[in-house]
Backbone as numpy.savetxt, mean C-alpha at the origin, in Angstrom:
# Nx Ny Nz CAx CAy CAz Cx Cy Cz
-21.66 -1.57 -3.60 -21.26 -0.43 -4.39 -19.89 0.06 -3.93
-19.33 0.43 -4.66 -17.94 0.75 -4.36 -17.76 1.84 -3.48
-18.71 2.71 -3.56 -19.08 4.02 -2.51 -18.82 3.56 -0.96
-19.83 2.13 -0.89 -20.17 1.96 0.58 -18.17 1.34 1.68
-17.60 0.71 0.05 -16.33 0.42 0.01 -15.50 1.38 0.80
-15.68 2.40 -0.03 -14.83 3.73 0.34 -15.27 4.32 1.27
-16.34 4.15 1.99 -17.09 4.82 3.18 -16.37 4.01 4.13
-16.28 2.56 4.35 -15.94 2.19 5.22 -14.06 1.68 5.55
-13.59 2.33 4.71 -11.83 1.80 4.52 -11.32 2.74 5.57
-10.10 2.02 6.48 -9.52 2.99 6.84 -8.09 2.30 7.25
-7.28 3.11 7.76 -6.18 2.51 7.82 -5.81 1.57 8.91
-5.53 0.41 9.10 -5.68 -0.36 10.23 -4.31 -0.79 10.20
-3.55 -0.69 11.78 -2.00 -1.13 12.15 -2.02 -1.98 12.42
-3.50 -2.57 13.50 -2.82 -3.43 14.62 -3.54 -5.01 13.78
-2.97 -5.89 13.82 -3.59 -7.31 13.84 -3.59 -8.31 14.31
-4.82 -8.95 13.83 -4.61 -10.95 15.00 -3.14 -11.38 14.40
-2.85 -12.05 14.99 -2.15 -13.23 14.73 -2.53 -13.99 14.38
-2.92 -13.74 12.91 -3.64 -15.21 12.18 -3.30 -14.50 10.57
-2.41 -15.85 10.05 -2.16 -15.44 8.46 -3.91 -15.34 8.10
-3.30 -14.47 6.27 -4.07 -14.06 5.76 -4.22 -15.38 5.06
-5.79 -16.10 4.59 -6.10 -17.22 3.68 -5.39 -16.84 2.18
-5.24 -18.02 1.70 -4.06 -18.38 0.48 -5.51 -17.19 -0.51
-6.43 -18.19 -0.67 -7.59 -17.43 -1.68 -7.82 -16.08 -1.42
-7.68 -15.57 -0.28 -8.07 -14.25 -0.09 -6.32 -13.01 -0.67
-5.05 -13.81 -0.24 -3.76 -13.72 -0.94 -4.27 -13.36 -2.80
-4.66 -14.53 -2.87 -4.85 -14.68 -4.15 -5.80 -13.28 -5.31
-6.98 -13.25 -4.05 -7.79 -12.23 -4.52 -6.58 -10.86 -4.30
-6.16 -10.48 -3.20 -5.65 -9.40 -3.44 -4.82 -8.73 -4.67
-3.88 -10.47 -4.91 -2.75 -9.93 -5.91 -3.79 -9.71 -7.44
-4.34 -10.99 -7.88 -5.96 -10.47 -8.88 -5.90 -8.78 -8.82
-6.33 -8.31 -7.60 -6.78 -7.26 -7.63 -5.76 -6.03 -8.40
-4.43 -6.45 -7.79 -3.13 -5.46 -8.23 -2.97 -5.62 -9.27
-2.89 -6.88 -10.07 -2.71 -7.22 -11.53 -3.85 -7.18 -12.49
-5.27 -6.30 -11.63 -6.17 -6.07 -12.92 -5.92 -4.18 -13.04
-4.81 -3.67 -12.07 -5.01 -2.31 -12.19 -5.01 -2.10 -13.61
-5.03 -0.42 -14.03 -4.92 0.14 -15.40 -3.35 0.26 -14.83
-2.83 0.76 -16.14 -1.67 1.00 -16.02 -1.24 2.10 -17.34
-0.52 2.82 -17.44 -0.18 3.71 -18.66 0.20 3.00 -19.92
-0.68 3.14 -21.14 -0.13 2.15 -22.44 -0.37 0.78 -22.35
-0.62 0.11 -20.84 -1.04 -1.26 -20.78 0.59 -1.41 -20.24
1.67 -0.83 -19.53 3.12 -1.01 -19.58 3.07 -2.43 -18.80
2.18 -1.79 -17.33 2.28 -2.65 -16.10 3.76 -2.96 -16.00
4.57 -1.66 -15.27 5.63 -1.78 -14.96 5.91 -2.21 -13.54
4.58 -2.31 -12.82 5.02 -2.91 -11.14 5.73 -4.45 -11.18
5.89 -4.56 -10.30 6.00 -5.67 -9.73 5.69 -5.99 -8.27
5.24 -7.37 -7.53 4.59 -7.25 -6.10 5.74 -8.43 -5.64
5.89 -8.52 -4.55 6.72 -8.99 -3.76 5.82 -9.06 -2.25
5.39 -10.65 -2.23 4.91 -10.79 -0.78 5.86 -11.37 0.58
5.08 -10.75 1.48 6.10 -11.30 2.31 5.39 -11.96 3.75
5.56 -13.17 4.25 4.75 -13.42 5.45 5.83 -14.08 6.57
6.95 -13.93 6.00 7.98 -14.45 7.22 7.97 -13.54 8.10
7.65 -13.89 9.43 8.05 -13.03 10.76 9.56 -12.16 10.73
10.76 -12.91 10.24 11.85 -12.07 10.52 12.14 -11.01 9.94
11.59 -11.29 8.28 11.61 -10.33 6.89 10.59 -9.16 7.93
9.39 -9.48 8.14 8.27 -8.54 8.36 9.38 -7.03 9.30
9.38 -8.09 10.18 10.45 -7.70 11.72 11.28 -6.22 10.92
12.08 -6.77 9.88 13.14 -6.02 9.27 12.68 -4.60 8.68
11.84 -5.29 7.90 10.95 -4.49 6.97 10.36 -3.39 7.85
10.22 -3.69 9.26 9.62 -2.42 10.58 10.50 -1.57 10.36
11.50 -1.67 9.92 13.15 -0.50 10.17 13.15 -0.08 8.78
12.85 -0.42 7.42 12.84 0.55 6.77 12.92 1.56 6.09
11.72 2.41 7.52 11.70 3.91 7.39 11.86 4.24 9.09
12.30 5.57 8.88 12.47 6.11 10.71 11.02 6.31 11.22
10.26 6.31 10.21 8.72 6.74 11.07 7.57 5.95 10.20
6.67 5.07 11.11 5.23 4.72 10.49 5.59 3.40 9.57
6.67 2.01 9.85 6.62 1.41 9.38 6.64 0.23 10.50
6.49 0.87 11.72 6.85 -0.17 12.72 5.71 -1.20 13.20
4.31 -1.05 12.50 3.33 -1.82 12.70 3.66 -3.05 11.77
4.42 -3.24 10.76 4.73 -4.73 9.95 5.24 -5.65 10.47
6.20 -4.94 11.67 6.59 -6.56 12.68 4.96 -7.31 13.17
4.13 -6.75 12.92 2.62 -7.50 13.58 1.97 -7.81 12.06
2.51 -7.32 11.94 1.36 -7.87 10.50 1.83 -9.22 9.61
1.11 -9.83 9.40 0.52 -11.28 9.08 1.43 -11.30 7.61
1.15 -10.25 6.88 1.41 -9.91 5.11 1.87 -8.70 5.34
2.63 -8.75 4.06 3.02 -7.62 3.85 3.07 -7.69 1.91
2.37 -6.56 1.18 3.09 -6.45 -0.01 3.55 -5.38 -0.61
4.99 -5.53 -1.41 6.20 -4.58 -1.31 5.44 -4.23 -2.79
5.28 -3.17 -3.43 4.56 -2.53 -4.39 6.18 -2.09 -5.09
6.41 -2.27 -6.18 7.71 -1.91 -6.92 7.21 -1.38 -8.39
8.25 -1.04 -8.82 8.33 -0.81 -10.32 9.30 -0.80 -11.17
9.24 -1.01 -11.75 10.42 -0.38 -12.76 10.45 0.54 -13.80
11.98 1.62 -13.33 11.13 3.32 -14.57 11.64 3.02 -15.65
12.15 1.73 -16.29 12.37 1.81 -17.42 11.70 1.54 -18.14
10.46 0.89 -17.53 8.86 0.68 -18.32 8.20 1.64 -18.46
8.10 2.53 -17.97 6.86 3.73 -17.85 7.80 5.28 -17.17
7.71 6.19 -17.78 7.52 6.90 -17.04 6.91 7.79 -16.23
5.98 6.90 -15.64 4.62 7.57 -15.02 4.71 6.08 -14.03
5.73 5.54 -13.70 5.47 3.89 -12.79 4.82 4.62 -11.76
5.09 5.77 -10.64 4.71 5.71 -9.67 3.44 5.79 -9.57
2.85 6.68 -10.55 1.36 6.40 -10.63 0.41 5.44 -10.85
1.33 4.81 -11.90 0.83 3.15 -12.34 0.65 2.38 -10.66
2.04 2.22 -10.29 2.35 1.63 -8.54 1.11 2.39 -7.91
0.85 3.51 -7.51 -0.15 3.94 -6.44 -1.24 3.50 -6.77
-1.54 3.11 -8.22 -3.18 3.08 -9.00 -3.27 1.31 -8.38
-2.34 0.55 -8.58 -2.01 -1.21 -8.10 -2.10 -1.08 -6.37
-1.55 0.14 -5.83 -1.79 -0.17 -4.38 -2.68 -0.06 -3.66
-3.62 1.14 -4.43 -4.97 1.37 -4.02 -5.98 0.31 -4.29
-5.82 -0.64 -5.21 -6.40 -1.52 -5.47 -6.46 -2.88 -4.75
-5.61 -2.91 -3.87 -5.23 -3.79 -3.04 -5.26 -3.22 -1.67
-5.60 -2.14 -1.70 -6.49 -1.41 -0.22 -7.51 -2.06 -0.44
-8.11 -1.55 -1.73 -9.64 -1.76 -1.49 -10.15 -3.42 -1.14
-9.38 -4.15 -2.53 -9.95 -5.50 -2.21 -9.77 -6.14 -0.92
-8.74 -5.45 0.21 -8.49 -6.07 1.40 -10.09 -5.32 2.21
-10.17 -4.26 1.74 -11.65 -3.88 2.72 -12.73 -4.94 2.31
-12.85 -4.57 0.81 -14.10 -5.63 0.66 -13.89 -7.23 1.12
-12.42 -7.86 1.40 -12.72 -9.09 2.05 -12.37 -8.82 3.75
-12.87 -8.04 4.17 -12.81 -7.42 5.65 -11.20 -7.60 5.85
-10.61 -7.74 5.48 -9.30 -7.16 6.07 -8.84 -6.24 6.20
-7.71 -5.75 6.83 -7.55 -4.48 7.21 -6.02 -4.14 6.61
-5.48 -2.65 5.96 -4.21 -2.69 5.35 -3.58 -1.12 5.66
-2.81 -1.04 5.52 -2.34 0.05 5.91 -1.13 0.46 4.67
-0.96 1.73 4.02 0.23 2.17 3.33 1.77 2.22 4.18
2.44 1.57 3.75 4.03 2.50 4.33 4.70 2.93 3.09
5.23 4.21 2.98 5.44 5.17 2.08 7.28 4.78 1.80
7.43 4.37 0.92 9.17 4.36 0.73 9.61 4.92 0.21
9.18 5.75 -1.43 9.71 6.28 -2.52 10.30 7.54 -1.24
11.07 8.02 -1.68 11.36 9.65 -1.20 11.94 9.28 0.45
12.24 8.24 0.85 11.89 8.14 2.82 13.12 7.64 2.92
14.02 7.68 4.34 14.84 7.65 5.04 14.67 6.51 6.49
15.91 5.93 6.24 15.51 5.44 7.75 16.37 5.82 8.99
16.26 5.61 10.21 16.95 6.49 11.37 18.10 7.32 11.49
18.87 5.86 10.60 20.72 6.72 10.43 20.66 7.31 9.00
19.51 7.87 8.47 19.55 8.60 7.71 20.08 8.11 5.95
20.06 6.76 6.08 20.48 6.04 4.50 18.78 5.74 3.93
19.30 5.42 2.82 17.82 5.13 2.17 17.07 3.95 2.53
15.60 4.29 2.43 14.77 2.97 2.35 14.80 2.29 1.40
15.10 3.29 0.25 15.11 2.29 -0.75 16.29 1.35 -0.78
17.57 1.92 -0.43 19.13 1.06 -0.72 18.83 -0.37 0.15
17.83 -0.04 1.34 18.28 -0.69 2.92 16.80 -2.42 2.00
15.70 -1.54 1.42 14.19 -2.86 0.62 15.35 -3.51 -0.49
16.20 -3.05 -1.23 16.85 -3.22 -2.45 17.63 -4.47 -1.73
18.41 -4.28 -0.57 19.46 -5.55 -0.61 18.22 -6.64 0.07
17.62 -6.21 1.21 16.73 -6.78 1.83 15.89 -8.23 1.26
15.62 -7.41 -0.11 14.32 -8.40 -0.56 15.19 -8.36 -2.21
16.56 -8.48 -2.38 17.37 -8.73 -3.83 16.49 -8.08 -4.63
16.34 -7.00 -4.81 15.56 -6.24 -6.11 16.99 -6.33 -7.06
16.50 -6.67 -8.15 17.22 -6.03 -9.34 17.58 -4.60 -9.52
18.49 -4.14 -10.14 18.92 -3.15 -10.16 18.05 -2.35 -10.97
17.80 -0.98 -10.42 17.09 -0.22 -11.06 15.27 -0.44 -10.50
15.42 -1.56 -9.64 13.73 -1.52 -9.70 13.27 -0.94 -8.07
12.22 0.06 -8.16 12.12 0.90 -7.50 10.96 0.63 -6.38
10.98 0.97 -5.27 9.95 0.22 -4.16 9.03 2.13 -4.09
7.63 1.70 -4.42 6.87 2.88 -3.86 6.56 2.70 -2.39
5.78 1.87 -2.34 5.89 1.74 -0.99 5.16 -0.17 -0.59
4.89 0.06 0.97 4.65 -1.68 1.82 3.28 -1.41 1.79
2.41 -2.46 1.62 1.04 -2.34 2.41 1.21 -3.45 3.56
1.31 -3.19 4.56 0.97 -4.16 5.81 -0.69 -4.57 5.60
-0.69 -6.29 5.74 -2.57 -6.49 5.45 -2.88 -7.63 6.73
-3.43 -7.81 6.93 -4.09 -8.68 7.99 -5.64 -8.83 8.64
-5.79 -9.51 9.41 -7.41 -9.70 10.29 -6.78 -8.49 11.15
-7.82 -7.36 10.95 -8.09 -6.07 12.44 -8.07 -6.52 13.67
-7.43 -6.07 14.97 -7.84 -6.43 16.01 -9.07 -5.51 16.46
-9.13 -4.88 16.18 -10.59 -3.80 16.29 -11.43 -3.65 15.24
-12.09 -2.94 14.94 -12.79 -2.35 14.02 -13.13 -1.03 14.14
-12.95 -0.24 13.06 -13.17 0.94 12.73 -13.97 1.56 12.12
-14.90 2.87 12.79 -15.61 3.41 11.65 -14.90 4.09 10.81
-15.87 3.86 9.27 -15.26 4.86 7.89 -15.20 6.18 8.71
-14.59 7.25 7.94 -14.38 9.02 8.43 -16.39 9.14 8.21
-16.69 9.90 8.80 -17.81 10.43 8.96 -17.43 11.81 7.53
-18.69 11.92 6.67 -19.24 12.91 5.65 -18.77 14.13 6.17
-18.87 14.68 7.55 -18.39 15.62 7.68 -16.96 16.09 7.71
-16.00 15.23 7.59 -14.72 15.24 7.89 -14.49 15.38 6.38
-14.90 14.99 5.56 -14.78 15.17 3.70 -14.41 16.81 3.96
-12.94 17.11 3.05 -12.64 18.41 2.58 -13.35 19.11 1.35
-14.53 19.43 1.35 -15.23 19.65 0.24 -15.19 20.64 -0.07
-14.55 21.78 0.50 -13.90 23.09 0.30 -12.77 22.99 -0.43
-13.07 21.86 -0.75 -10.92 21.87 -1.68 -11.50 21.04 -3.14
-13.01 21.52 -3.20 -13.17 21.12 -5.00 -13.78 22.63 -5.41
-13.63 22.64 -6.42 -13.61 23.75 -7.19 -14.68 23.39 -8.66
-15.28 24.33 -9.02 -16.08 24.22 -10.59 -15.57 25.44 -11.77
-15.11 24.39 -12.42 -15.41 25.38 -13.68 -13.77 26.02 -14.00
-13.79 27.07 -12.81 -12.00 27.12 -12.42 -11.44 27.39 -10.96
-10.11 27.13 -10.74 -10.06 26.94 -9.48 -10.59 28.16 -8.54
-11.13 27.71 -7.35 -11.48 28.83 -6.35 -13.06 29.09 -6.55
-13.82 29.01 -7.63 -15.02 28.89 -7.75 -15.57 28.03 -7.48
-16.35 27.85 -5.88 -17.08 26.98 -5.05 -18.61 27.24 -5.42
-19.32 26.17 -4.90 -20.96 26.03 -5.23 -21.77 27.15 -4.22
């Protein structure tokens, strides 16, 4: 059930040193290319990456929280383009979440790195620095990396009690059960 899915996902940095299987590759991208998308636009585009030096690069980025991809096995660069949709980023987050999940359900482990809006150390863009990096076409926009790989640990899901359930509302906002 997709519940038990979401019970047990969490964000995982560290990994083996062992690529991700081609079929299990395969299932993930499946997974991104069955998202919904606004109108049917499917304005993303995915960009994988498993070269060590690209990964390496791709650590720099952003100034903070991208430095676990020099270890990671995969990486996929989640893009769009806004001249398809204007709603891509949502379309992009709805394709990246989807490729969280299918990495939980084939026990792998993935992590978000956030690019839209982000900076890297000397303060130029992530996006200008992914754009020459990985030759995006002009105009096409990086939301963000999922780093994916085999866990070196394992993690429990957040425990029920950690759920913010004070932050749903009925009927209208502020009216709790």
């Amino acid at each position: 059930m997709l519940i038990d899915l979401l019970r047990q996902r969490r964000s995982i940095r560290r990994f083996k040193d062992q690529p991700v299987a081609q079929d299990h590759l395969d299932l993930l991208l499946e997974a991104a290319l069955r998202s919904p998308s606004s109108k049917g636009n499917n304005p993303w585009e995915f960009i994988v990456v498993t070269d060590k030096a690209r990964l390496e690069k791709m650590a720099t980025a952003k100034a903070h929280g991208a430095g676990f991809l020099q270890g990671a096995p995969l990486a996929i660069v989640v893009c769009a383009d806004p001249a398809k949709s204007d709603v891509w980023v949502e379309d992009a987050a709805i394709a990246a979440l989807q490729i969280h999940l299918q990495a939980t359900d084939l026990g792998l482990g993935s992590c978000w790195v956030q690019i839209r809006l982000r900076q890297r150390e000397d303060a130029t863009s992530s996006q200008a620095y992914l754009a020459d990096l990985l030759a995006l076409p002009e105009g096409m926009m990086v939301l963000a990396i999922i780093g994916i790989g085999h866990p070196v640990d394992s993690k429990s899901g957040h425990p029920a009690s950690s759920l913010c359930v004070n932050q749903i509302s009925y009927e209208q906002f502020g009216r709790r059960r």
